[in-house]
MIDOSE-1310 file (N, C-alpha, C; in nm, 2 decimals, decimal comma, always signed):
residues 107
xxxx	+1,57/+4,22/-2,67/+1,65/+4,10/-2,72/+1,59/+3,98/-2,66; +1,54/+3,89/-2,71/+1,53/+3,79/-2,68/+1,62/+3,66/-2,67; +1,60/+3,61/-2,55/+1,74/+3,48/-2,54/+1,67/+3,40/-2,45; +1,55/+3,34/-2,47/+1,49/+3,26/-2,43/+1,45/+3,17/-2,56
xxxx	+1,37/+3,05/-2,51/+1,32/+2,94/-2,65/+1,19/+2,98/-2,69; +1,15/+3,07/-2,64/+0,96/+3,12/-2,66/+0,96/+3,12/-2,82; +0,84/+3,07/-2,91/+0,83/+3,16/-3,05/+0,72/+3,26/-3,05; +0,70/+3,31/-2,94/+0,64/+3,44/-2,92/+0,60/+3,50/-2,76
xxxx	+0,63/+3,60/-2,76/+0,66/+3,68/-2,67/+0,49/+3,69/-2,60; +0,48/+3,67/-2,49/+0,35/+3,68/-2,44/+0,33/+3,86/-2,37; +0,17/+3,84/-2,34/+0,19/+3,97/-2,32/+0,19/+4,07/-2,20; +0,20/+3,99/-2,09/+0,19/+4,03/-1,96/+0,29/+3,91/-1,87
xxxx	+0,42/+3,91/-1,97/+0,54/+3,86/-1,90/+0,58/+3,90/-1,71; +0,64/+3,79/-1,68/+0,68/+3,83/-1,53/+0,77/+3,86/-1,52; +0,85/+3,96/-1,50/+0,97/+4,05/-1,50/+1,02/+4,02/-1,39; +1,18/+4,00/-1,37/+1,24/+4,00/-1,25/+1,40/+4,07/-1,24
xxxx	+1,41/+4,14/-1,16/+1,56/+4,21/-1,14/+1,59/+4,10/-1,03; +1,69/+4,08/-1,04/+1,78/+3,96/-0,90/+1,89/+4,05/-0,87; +1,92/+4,09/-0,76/+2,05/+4,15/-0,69/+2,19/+4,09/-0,66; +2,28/+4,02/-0,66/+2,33/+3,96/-0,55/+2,50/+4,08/-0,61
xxxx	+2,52/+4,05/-0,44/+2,64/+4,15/-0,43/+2,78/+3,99/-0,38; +2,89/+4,03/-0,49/+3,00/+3,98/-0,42/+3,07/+3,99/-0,29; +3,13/+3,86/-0,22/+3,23/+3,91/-0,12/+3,35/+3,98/-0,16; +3,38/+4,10/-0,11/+3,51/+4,14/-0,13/+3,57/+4,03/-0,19
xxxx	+3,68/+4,03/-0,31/+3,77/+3,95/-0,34/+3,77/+3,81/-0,41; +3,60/+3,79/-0,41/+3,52/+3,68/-0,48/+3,48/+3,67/-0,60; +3,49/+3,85/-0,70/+3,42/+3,88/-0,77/+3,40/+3,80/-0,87; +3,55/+3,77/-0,93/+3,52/+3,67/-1,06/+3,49/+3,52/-1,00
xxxx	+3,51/+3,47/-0,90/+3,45/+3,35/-0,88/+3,32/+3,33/-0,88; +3,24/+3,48/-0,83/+3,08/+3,46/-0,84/+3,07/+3,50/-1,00; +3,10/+3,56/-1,04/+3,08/+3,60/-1,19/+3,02/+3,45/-1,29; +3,17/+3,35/-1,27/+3,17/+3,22/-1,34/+3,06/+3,15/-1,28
xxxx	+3,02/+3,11/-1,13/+2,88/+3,06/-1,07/+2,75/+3,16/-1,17; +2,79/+3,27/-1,13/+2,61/+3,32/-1,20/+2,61/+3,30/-1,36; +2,74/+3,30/-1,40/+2,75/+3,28/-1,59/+2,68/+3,14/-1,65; +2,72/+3,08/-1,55/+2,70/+2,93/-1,59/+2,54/+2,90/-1,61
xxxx	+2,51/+2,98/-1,50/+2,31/+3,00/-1,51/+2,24/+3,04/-1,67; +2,30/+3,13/-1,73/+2,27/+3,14/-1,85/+2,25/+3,07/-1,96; +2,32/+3,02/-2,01/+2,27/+2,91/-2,13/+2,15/+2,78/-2,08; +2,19/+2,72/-1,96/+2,02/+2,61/-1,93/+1,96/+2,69/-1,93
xxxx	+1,95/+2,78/-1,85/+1,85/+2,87/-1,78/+1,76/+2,87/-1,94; +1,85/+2,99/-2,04/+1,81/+3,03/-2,18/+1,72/+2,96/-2,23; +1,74/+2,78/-2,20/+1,66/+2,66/-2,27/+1,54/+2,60/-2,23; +1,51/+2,68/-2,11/+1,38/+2,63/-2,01/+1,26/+2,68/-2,11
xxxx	+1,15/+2,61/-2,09/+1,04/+2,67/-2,12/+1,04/+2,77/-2,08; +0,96/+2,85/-2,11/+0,86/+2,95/-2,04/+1,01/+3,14/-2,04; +1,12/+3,08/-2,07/+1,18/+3,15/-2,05/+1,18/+3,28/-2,19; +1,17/+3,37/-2,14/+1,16/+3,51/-2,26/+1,31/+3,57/-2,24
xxxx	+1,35/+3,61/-2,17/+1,49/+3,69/-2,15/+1,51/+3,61/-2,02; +1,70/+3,57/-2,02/+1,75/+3,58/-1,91/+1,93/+3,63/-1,90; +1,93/+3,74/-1,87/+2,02/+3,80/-1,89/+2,11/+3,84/-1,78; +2,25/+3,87/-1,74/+2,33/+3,93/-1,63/+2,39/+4,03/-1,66
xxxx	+2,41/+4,12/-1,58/+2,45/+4,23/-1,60/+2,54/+4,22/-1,45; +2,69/+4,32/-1,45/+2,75/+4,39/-1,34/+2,75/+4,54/-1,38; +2,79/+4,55/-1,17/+2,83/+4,70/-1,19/+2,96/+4,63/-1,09; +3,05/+4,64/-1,19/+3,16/+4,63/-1,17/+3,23/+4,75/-1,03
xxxx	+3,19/+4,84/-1,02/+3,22/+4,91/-0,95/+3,20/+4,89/-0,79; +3,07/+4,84/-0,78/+3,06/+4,80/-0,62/+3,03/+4,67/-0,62; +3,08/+4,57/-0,71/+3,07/+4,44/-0,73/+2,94/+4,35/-0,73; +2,85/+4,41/-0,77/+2,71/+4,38/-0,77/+2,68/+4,36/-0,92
xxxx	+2,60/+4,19/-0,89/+2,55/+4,16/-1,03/+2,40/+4,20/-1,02; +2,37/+4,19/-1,08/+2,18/+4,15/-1,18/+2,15/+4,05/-1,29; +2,04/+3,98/-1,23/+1,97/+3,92/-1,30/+1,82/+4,02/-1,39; +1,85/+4,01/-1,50/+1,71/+4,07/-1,57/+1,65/+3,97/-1,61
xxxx	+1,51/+3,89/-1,57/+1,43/+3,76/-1,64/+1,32/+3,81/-1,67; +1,26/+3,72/-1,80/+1,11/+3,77/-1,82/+1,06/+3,63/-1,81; +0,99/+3,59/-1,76/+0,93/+3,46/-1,79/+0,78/+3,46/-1,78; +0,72/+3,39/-1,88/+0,58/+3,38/-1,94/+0,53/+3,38/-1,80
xxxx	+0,55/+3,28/-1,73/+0,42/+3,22/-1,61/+0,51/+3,25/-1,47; +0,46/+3,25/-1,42/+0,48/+3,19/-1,25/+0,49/+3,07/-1,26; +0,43/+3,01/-1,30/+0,47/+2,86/-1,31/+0,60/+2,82/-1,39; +0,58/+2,91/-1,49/+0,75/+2,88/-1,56/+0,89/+2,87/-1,48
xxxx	+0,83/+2,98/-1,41/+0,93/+3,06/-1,35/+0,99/+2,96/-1,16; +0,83/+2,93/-1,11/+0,85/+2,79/-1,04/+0,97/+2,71/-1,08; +0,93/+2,65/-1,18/+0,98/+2,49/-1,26/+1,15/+2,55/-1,25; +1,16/+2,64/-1,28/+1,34/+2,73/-1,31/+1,35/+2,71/-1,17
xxxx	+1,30/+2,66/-1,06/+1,36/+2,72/-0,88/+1,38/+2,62/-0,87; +1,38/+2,47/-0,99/+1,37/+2,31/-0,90/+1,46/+2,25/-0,99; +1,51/+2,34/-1,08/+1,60/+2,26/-1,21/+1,74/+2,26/-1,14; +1,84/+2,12/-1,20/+1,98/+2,09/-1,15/+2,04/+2,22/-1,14
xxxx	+2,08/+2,28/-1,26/+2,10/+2,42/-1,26/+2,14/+2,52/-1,14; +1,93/+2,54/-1,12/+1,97/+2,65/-1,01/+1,98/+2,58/-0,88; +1,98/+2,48/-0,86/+2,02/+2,42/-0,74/+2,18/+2,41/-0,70; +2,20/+2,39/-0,84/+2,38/+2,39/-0,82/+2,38/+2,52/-0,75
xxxx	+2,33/+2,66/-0,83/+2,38/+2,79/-0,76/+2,38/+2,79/-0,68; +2,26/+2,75/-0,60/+2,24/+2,79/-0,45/+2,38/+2,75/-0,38; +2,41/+2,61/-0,42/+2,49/+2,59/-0,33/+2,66/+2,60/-0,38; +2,66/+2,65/-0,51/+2,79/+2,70/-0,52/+2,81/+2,85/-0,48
xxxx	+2,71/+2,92/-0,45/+2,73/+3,08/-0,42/+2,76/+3,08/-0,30; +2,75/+2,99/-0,18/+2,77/+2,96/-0,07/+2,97/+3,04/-0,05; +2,94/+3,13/+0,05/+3,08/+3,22/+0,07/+3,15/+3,32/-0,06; +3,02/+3,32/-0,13/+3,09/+3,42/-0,25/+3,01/+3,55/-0,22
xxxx	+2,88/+3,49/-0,15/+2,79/+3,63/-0,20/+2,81/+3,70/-0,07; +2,79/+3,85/-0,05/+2,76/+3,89/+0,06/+2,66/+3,93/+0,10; +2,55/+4,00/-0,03/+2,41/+3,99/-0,02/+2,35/+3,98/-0,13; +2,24/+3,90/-0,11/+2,19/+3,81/-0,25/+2,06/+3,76/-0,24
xxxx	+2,01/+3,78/-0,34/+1,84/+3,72/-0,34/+1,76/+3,81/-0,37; +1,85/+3,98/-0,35/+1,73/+4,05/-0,36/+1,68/+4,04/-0,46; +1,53/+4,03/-0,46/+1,46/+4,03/-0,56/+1,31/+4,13/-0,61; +1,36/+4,21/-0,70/+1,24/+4,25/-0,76/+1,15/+4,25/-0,86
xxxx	+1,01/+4,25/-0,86/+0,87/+4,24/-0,94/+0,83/+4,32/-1,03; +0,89/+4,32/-1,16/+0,84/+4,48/-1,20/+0,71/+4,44/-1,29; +0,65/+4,52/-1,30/+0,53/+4,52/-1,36/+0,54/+4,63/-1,48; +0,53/+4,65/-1,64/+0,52/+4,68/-1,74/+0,42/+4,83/-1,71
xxx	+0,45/+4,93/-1,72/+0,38/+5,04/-1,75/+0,31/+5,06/-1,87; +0,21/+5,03/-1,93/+0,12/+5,05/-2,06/+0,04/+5,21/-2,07; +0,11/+5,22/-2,16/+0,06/+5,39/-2,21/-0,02/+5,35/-2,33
């Protein structure tokens, strides 16, 4: 599914899982902080998918992104946006930032 502005999907996209785990008792307040990332985020260049996901159960979100470039993906770390998060996540998260690189398996 695509929910980025791309009109075509490139073909060695940069894939990213983002981790962050709620504080006990914070859940929905980080929920509304990481929700709000979605629609700008969606409108950035370079952006292919940017999607959240919970597991409600141990209070842990995910970020799924695909973005064309590294450089795309730069320009998204300096926007009003994710600047706000940084500093609205401040006492919600308890661990956060993890970040992983997947790379596309081609058969």
């Amino acid at each position: 599914m695509k929910s980025g502005n791309t009109d075509s999907l490139c073909k060695n996209p940069l894939c990213l899982i983002v981790k962050v785990k709620a504080v006990a008792g914070k859940e929905a307040q980080l929920k509304k902080v990481l929700s709000a990332m979605l629609e700008p985020t969606r409108k950035e260049p370079g952006c292919i998918t940017y999607q959240l996901y919970a597991n409600e159960g141990d209070n842990t979100f995910y970020f799924y992104e695909l973005w064309e470039t590294q450089a795309h993906l730069d320009a998204h770390t300096k926007t009003e946006h994710y600047l706000q998060l940084v500093k609205d996540r401040v006492g919600l998260v308890d661990e956060g930032g993890e970040l992983s690189r997947l790379s596309e398996v081609l058969v």
